[in-house]
N, C-alpha and C positions, 0 to 999 in steps of 0.2 A: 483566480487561478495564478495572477502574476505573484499573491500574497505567498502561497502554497509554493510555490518555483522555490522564491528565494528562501524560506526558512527550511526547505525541506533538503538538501540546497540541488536545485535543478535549474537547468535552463528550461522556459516557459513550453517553448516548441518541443523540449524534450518530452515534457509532463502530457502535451498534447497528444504527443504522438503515444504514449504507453498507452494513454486511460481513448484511445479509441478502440473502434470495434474490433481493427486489424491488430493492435498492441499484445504485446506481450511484454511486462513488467516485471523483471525479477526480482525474486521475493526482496533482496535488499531495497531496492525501489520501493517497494510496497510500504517498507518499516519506514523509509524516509519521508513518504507523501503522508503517512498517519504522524509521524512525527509530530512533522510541518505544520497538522491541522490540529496539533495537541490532544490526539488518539494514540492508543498503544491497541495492539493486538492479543489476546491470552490464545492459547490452546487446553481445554479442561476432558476431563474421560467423559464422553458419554457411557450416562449409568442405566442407560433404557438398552446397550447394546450387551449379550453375556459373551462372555472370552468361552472360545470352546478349545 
């Protein structure tokens, strides 16, 4: 976790406190913790849904 803090760059308690049950992590935080951990996020269509 303390790896993840610093490259992601957070302070530890900080990371603690988002990824618990009560956290709420905004999205920026999100892209920075995958960062950190050498993750990127996509968004792609689902193509099982039809546009009406």
């Amino acid at each position: 976790m303390a790896a993840v803090a610093e490259k992601a760059p957070l302070k530890r308690e900080s990371l603690y406190r988002m990824l618990s049950p009560r956290g709420n992590p905004a999205l920026s935080n999100q892209f920075s913790i995958l960062h950190g951990m050498g993750l990127k996020m996509t968004i792609q269509p689902d193509k099982t849904v039809t546009a009406s």
